[in-house]
C-alpha positions in Angstrom: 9.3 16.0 16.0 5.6 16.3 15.5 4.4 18.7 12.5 3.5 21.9 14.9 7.0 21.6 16.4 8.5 21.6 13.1 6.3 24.4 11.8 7.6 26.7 14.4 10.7 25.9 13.6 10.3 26.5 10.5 9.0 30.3 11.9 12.3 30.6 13.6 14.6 29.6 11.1 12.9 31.7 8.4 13.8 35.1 10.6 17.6 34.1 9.8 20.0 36.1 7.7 21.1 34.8 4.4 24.3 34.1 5.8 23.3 31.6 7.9 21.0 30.0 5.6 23.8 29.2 3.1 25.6 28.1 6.8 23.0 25.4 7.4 22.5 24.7 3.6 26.4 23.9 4.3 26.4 21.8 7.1 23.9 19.2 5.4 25.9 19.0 2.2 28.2 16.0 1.7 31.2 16.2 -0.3 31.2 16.6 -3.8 33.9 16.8 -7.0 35.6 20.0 -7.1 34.1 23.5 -8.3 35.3 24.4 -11.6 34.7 20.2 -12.6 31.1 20.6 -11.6 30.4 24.1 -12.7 31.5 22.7 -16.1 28.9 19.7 -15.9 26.1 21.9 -14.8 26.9 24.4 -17.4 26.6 21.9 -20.2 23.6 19.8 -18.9 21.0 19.0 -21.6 19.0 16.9 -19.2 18.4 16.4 -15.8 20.7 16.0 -13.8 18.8 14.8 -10.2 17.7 11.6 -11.4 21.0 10.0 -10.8 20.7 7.8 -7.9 23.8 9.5 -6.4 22.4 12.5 -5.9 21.0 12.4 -2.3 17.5 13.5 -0.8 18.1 16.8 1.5 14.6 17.0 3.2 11.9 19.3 3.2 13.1 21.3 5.7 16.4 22.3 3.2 14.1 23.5 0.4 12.6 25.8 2.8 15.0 27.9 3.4 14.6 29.5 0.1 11.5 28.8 -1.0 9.4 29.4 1.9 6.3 30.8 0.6 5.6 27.8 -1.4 6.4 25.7 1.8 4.3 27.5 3.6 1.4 27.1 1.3 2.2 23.0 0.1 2.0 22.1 3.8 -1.4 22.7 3.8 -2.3 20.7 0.9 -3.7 17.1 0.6 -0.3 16.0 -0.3 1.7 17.8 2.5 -0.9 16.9 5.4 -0.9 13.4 4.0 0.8 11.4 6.6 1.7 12.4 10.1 1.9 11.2 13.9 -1.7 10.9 15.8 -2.5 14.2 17.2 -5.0 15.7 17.9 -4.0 18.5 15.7 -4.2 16.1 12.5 -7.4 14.4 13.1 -10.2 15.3 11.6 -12.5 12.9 13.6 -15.5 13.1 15.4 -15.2 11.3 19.1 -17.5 10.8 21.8 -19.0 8.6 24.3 -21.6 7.3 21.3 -19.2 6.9 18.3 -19.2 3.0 17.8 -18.6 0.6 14.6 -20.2 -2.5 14.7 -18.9 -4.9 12.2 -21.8 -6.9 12.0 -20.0 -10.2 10.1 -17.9 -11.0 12.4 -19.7 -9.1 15.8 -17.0 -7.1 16.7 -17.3 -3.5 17.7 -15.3 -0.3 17.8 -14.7 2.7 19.7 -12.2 5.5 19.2 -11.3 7.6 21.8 -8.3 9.6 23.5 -6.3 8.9 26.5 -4.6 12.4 27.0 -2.8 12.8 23.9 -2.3 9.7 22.4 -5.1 7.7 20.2 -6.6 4.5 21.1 -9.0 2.5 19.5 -10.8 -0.2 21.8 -12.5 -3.5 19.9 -15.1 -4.9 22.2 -17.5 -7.5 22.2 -20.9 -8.2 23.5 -22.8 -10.6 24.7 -26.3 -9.6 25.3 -24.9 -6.0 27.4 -22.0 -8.3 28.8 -18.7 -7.0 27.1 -17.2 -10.6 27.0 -13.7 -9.5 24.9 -12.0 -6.3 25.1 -8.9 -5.2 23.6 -6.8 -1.4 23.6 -4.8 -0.9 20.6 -2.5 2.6 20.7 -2.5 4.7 17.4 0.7 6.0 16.4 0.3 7.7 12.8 -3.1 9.1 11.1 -2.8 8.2 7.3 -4.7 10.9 4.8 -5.0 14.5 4.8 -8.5 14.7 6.4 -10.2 15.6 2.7 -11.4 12.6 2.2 -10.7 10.5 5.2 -8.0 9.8 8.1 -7.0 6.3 8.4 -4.9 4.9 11.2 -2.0 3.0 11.6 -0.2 1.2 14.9 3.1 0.6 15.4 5.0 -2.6 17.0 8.6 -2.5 17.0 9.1 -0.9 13.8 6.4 -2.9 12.1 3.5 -0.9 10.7 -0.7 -2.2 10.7 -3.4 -0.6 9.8 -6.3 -0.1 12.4 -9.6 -1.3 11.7 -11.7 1.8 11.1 -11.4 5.2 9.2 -13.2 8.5 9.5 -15.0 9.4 6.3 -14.6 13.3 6.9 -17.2 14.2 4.1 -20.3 12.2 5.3 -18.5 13.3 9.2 -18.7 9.5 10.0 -16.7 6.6 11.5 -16.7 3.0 9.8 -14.6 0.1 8.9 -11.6 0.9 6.8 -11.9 0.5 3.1 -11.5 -3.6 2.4 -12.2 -4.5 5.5 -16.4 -4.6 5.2 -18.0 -7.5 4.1 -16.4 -10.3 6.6 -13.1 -9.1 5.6 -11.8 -7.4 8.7 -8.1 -7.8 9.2 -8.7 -6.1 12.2 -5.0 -4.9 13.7 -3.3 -7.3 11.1 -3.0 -5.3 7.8 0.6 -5.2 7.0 1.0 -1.5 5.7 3.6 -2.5 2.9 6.7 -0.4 0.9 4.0 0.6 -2.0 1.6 1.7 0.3 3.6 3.8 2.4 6.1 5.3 -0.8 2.7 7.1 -2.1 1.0 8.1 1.1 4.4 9.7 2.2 7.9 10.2 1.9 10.3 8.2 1.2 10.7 5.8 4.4 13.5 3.9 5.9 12.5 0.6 4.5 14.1 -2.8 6.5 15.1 -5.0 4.0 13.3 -8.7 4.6 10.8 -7.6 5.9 7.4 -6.4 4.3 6.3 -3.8 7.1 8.8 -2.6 9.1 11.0 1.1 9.1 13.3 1.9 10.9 12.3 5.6 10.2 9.0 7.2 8.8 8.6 10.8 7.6 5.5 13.0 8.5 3.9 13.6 4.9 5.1 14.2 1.3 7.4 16.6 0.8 9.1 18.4 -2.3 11.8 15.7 -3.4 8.6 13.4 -4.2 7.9 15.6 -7.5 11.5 17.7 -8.2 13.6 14.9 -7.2 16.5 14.8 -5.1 17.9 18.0 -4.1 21.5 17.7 -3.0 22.9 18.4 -6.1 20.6 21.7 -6.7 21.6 23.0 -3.1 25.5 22.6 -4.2 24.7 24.1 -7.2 23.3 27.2 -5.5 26.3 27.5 -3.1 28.6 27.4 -5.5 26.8 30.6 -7.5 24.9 28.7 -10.5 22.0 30.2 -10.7 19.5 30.3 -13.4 17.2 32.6 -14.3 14.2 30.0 -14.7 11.8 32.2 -16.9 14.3 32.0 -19.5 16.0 29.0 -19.1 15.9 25.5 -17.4 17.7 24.6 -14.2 18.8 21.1 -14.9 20.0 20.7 -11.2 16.5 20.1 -9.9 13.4 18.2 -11.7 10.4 21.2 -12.4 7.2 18.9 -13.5 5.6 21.4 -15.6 8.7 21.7 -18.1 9.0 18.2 -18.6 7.6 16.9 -21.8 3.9 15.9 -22.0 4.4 12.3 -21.3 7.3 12.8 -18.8 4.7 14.7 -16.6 2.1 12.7 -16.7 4.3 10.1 -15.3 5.2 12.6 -12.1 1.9 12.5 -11.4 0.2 8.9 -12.5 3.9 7.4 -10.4 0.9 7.7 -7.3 -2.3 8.8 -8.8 -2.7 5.9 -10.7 -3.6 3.0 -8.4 -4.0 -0.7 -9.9 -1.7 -3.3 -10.4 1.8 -2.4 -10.3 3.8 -4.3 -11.7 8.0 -3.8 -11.3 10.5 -4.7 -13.7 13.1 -7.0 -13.1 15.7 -5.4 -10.5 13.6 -2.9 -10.1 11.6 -1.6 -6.6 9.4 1.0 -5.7 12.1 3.2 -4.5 13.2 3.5 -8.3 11.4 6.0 -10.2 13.0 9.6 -10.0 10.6 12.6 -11.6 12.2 12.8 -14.9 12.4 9.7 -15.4 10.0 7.4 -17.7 7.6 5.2 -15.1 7.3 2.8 -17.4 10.8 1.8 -17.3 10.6 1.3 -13.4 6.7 -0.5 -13.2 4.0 -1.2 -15.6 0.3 -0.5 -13.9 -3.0 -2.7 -14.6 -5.7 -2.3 -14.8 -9.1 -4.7 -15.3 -11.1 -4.1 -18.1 -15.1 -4.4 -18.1 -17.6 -4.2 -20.7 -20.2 -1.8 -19.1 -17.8 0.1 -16.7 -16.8 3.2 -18.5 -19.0 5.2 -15.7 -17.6 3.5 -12.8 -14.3 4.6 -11.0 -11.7 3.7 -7.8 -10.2 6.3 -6.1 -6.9 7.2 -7.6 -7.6 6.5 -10.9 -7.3 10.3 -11.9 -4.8 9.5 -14.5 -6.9 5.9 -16.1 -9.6 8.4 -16.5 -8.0 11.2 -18.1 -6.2 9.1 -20.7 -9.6 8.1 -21.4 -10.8 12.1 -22.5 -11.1 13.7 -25.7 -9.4 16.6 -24.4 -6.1 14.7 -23.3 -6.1 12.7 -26.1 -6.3 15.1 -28.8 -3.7 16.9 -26.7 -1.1 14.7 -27.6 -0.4 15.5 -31.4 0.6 19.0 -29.3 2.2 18.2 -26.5 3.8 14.6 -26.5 7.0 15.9 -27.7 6.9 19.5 -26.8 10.0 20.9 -25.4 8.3 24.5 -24.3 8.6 26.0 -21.4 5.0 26.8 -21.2 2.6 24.6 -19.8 -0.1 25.0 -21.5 1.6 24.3 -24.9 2.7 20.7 -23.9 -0.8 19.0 -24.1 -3.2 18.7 -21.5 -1.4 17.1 -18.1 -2.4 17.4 -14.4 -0.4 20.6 -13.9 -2.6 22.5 -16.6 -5.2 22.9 -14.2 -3.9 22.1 -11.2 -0.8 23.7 -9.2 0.4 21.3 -7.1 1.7 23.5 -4.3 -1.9 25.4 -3.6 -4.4 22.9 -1.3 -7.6 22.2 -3.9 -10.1 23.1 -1.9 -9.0 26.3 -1.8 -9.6 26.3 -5.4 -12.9 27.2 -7.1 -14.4 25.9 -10.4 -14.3 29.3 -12.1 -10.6 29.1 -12.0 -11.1 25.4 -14.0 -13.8 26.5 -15.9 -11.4 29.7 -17.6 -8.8 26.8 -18.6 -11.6 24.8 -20.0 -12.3 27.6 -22.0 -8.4 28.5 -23.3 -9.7 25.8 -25.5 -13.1 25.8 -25.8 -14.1 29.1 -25.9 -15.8 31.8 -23.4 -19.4 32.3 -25.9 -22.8 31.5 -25.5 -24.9 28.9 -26.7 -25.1 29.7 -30.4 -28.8 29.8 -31.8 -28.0 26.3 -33.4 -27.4 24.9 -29.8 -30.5 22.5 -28.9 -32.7 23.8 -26.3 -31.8 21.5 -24.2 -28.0 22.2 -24.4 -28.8 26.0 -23.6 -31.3 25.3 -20.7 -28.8 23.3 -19.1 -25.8 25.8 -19.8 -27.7 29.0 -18.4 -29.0 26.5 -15.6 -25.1 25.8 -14.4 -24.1 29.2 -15.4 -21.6 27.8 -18.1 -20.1 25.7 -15.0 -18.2 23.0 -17.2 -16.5 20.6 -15.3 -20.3 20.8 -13.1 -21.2 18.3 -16.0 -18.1 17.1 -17.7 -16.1 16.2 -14.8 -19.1 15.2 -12.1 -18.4 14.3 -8.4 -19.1 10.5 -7.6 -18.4 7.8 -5.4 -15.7 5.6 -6.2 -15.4 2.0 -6.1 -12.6 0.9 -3.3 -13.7 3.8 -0.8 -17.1 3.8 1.0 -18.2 7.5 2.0 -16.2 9.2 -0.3 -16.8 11.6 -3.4 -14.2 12.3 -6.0 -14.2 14.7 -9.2 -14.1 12.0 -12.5 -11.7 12.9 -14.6 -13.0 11.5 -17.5 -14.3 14.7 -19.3 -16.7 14.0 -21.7 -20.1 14.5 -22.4 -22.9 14.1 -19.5 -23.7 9.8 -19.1 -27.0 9.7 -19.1 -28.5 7.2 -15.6 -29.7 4.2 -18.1 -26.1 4.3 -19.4 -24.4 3.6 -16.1 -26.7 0.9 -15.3 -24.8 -1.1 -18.0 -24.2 -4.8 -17.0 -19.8 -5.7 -16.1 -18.7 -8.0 -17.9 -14.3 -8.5 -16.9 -12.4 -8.8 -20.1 -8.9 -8.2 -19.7 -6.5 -6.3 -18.1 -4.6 -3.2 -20.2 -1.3 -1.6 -18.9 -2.5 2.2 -18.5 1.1 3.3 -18.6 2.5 1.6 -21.2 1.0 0.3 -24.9 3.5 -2.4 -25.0 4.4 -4.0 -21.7 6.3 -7.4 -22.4 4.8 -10.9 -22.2 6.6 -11.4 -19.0 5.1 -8.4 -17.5 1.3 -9.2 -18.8 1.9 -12.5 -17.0 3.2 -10.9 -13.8 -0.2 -8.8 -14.2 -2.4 -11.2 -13.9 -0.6 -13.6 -11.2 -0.8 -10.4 -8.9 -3.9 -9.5 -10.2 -5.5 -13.0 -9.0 -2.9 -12.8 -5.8 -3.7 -9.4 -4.6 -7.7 -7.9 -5.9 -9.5 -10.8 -7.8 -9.1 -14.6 -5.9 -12.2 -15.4 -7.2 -11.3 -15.3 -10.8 -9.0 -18.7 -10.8 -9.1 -18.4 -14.7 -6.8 -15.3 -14.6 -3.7 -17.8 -13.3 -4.8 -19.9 -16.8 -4.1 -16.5 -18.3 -1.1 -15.7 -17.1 0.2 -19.8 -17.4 0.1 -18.0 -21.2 3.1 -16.3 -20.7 5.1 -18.7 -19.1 5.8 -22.0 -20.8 7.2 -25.0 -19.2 7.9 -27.7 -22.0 11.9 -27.8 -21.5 13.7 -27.5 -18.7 15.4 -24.5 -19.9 12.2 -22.5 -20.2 11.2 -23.9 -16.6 14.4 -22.4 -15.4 13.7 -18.6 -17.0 10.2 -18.9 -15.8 10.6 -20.9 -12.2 9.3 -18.3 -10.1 6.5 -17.8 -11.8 5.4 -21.1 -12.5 5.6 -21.6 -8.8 3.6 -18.6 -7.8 0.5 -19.7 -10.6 0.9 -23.6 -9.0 0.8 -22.3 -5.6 -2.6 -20.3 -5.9 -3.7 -23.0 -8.0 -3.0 -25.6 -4.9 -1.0 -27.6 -7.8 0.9 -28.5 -5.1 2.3 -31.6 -7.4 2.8 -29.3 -10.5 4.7 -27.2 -8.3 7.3 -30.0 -7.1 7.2 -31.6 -10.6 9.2 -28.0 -11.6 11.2 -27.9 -8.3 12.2 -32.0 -9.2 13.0 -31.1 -12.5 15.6 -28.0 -11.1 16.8 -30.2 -8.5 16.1 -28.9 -4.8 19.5 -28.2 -3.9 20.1 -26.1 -7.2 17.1 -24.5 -6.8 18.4 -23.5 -3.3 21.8 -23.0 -4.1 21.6 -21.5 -7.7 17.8 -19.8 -8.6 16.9 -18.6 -5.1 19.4 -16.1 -4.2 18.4 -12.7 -4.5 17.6 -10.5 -1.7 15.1 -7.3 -2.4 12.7 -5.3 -1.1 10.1 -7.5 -2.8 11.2 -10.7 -1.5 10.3 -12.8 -4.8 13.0 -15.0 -4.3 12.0 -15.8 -0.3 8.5 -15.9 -1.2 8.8 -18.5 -4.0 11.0 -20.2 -1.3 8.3 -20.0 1.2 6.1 -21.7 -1.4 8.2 -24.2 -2.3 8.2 -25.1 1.7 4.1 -25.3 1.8 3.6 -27.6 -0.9 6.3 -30.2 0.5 4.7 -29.4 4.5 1.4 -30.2 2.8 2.6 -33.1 1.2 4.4 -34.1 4.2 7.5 -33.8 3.0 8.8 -32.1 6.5 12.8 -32.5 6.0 12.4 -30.7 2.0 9.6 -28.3 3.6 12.3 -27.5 6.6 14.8 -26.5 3.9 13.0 -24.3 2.1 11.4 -22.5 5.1 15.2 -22.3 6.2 16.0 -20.7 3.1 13.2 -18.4 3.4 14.1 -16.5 7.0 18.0 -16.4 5.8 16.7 -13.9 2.5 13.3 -12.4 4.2 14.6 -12.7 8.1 11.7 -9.9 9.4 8.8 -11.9 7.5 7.4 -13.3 10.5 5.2 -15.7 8.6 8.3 -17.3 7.5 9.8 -17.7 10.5 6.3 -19.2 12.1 6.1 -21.7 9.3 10.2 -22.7 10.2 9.1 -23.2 13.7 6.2 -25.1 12.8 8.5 -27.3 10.3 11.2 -28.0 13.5 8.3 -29.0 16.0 7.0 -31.3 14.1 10.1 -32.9 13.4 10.5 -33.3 17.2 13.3 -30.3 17.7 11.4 -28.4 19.7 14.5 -26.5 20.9 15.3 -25.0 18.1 11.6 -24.2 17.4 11.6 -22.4 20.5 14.2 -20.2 19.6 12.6 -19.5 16.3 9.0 -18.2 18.3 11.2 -16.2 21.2 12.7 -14.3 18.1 9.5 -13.7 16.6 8.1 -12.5 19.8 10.7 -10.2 20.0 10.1 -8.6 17.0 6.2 -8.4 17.3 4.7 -9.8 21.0 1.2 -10.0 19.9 1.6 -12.4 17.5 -0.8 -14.7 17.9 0.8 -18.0 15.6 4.1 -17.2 17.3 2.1 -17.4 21.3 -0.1 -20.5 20.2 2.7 -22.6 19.0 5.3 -21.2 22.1 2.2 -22.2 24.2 2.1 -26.0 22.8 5.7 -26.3 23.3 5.2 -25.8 26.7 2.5 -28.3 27.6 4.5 -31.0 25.8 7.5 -30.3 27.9 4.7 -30.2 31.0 4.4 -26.4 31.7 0.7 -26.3 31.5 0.5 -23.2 32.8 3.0 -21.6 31.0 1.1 -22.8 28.1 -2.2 -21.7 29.2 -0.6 -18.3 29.6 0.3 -18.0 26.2 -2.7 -19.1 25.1 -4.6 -16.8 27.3 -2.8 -14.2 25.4 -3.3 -15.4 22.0 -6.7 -15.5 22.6 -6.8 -11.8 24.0 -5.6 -10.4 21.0 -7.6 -12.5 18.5 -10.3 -14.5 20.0 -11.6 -16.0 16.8 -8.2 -17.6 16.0 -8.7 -21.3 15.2 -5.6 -22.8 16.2 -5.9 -20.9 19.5 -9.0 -22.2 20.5 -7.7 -26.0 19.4 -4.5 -25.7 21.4 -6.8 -24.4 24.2 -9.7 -27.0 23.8 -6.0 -29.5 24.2 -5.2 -27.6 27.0 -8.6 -28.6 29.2 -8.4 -32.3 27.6 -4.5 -32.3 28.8 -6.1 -30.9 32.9 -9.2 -33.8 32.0 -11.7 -30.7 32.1 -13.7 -32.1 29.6 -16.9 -29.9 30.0 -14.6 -26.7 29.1 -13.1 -28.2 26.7 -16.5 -28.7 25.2 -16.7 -25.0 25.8 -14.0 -24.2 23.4 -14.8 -27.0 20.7 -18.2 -25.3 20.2 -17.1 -22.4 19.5 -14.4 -23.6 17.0 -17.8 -25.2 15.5 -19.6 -22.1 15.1 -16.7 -19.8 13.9 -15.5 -22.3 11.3 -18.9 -25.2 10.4 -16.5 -26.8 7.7 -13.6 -27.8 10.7 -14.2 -31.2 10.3 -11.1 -32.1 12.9 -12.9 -29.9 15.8 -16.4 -31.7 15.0 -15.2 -35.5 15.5 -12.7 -33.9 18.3 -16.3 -32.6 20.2 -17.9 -35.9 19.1 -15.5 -37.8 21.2 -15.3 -35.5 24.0 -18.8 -35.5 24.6 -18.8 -39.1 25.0 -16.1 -38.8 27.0 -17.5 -36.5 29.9 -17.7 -37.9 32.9 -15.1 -40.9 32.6 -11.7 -40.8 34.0 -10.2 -43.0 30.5 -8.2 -40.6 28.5 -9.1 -39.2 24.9 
């Protein structure tokens, strides 16, 4: 139901008598222990009660019912317009007949535009005013509540990507999505992961194994992401336990702003807190409950630099605010605080900012009278410098106009957020400083474990930094390997720091000392929404392929698809491992099941293609080539298989074709330059290559 639909229900359903309120409330309620046994509980609850993972999520829609005023106005905030289908509705985007990105590194270009009511975005290239590539890719979801920018995601069978390009609604301009400048265009291959997706919305309907695809996707964030689950509070209410919540606390349904200092903090930081999170053991990103302590759920990184203090990404709201005066002489007041009152449990997010009222709507006189609850409402005193008082009567006493100014951030291009690190005015020479990386500090948590610190700095490397290889020799740190016992507790991490080393010897040296088939049987078992134990599996199955160790690779790839089936990487790699060992049948079935799952992938349509032309289809092959190459037509392999292809016909001139432009995409492919050598000297004689 798109978010119009659902408003006007929401119109309709409001009109309704209290008696069928509690009817509906009724009909979504599972059963629970009897009455007068949960009456008891709830009348004797000290704590929470919600952030048991029995207690079910009841939707939006359910808290409406009685609370709709505060529906009504959340909806419209950055959180509630966060994440919904592509409509025109929700965009805030420009289009037009003249709205183009050109991606200059790799010469690609793109144009949004509608087709009735659905979103397309079409990547074109050109050769002189020739288009000479085309492609249409549908938009099914618009990411981001149009404050900052909408991004845009496309869905295939249940498996998420982001689209190339984002709206920056502040400058009112189109360009490449953040991360993909720079020659790093993903273009429509982005997997939009479980992290991703669990702070941008909702909770989805994750499919285990995989790390992109739902099997159902909600339209923005709704209440349970800060209160918690609500089944228990609805049941509560039906069975007449109510509280009078000026007076008391309801302990049937999470409210942030009477949580302790720190517990608050960690409602908020659980999302505006980006870096590297890091999970404990067991744990996922599904986890964390408001009420709960973050850090027992995930630990979140972030680099430090000498010289950076003045520089910011975008939802680091929390990293900067942890770094104030104000919230940290706070915390002798509020940490443990057990008041009702907000304001008397230290400085958190909520102090000056209600959650359920959109922030635009919001002007800086309303921050300015909390800054002065503490600081005072007076005027320059005659000991103030000049200075000071020119610059006060200038801004009218505007505080946060100076001590919380609007900049661009780091990660997002076109985009201007409030810092949160209040302090006194930086002057320009200051943030001119020279960044210098020195380590990376858990935000969340002043004593994260050694295994966590190493975890850190493996993702860290893995996931924002690949150019920092000494940040694996950090994490090695953590992770000893001088008995077999201590290579056992620390396998999987030994083999993730030798994999992005390319240790690919190191790596078997640890899977040799295991054994393989005990490392199949016994260490890689667990199935999760990260996949740790298929990935380390997966890795395990590179270093023997590169070492040409096809039978051990074969196993491990095996092992791979049975704990992360919906990883289609893994499933390519499994194909790959059973063609080149001459089964070609049961590779075939391997690339028809991935093409089931996602049709436009272009590994899966390359290698389905080459198993054709060696069974003798060479048009069946060129087909799938043909179709590789129409959704990416810079894709190496592609263009080998089809530079094979016109050597396989004897059409050796476009096969020359193809091999020069292998050449120019990639001038280090050493395999395509003494391929073109040859067929050069080839053209024009019958002999085969």
């Amino acid at each position: 139901m798109n978010s119009k639909a659902f408003r006007i229900r929401i119109l309709f359903i409001g009109c309704l008598s209290t008696l069928v309120v509690l009817s509906v409330i009724r009909c979504h309620t599972p059963a629970k222990p009897q009455k007068a046994t949960l009456l008891s509980i709830l009348d004797t609850a000290r704590h929470y009660l919600n952030i048991n993972d029995t207690v079910k999520y009841v939707g939006a829609h359910t808290c409406m019912l009685c609370h709709q005023d505060i529906f009504n106005s959340f909806i419209h905030t950055g959180m509630g317009e966060s994440f919904d289908v592509a409509s025109k509705t929700k965009s805030s985007a420009k289009f037009g007949p003249h709205v183009v990105v050109h991606d200059t590194a790799k010469d690609f270009y793109y144009h949004p535009f509608w087709k009735k009511d659905s979103l397309y975005v079409l990547e074109f290239r050109l050769h002189g005013k020739d288009t000479i590539y085309r492609r249409e890719q549908q938009v099914n979801y618009i990411i981001g509540s149009g404050q900052h920018t909408n991004s845009h995601i496309y869905r295939i069978n249940g498996y998420l990507y982001q689209a190339p390009i984002t709206f920056y609604t502040q400058e009112g301009k189109w360009d490449l999505a953040p991360g993909f400048s720079d020659g790093f265009n993903a273009r429509f291959s982005r997997e939009v992961g479980l992290e991703c997706m669990n702070c941008h919305n909702s909770y989805p309907q994750f499919v285990k194994g995989s790390i992109n695809k739902y099997s159902e996707v909600p339209n923005g964030i709704a209440c349970e992401r800060c209160h918690g689950a609500g089944g228990l509070h609805v049941e509560a209410v039906q069975l007449g336990h109510l509280v009078d919540t000026t007076k008391a606390i309801d302990y049937t349904i999470v409210n942030p702003a009477k949580l302790p200092m720190d517990l608050q903090v960690d409602v908020c930081q659980r999302c505006h807190l980006q870096g590297n999170a890091v999970l404990k053991p067991g744990k996922s990103f599904y986890d964390f409950r408001p009420g709960m302590k973050l850090s027992d759920i995930e630990d979140v990184f972030m680099p430090k630099y000498e010289g950076m203090e003045n520089e910011y990404i975008m939802a680091s709201h929390i990293a900067r605010l942890k770094m104030s005066q104000c919230y940290l002489q706070s915390l002798s007041n509020g940490e443990n605080s057990k008041s009702l009152k907000p304001y008397k449990a230290g400085l958190t997010c909520v102090t000056c900012h209600d959650p359920h009222v959109d922030v635009r709507s919001v002007n800086d006189n309303s921050f300015n009278t909390i800054c002065q609850n503490c600081h005072g409402g007076a005027k320059p005193s005659i000991h103030a410098c000049t200075e000071q008082m020119a610059v006060r009567e200038k801004v009218n006493d505007n505080c946060v106009s100076c001590h919380m100014p609007k900049g661009h951030t780091l990660d997002i291009p076109h985009v201007i957020t409030t810092d949160h690190f209040i302090r006194i005015p930086v002057k320009n020479k200051e943030k001119e400083e020279v960044k210098k990386f020195i380590t990376l500090y858990d935000v969340n948590n002043p004593h994260p474990s050694p295994y966590t610190i190493g975890r850190a700095f493996i993702q860290q490397f893995a996931s924002f930094q690949s150019d920092r290889p000494l940040l694996l020799d950090s994490a090695k740190h953590y992770f000893p390997d001088n008995s077999p016992a201590e290579i056992k507790k620390n396998f999987s991490s030994l083999v993730d720091i030798s994999f992005y080393k390319n240790d690919y010897s190191k790596l078997l040296y640890y899977v040799g000392i295991m054994g393989p088939v005990y490392v199949l049987d016994s260490i890689l078992t667990h199935e999760d929404y990260s996949n740790a134990d298929a990935w380390s599996a997966y890795r395990i199955g590179e270093a023997y392929y590169q070492t040409n160790d096809l039978n051990n690779a074969y196993s491990f790839y095996k092992k791979a698809t049975e704990l992360a089936p919906y990883v289609l990487e893994f499933q390519n790699k499994l194909g790959v491992a059973l063609a080149t060992t001459n089964k070609g049948d049961e590779a075939e079935k391997v690339y028809d099941f991935i093409l089931s799952q996602n049709p436009e992938f272009v590994s899966a349509l390359t290698n389905k293609g080459y198993l054709e032309l060696t069974k003798g289809n060479a048009e069946a092959a060129k087909q799938y080539y043909d179709k590789a190459l129409s959704y990416n037509p810079d894709d190496r392999q592609a263009l080998m298989n089809m530079a094979g292809w016109y050597i396989f016909e004897k059409q050796y001139g476009k096969t020359e074709e193809y091999l020069k432009e292998v050449v120019k995409k990639y001038p280090d492919d050493t395999q395509a330059k003494d391929l073109l050598k040859r067929v050069q000297l080839m053209e024009g004689s019958d002999k085969p290559l």
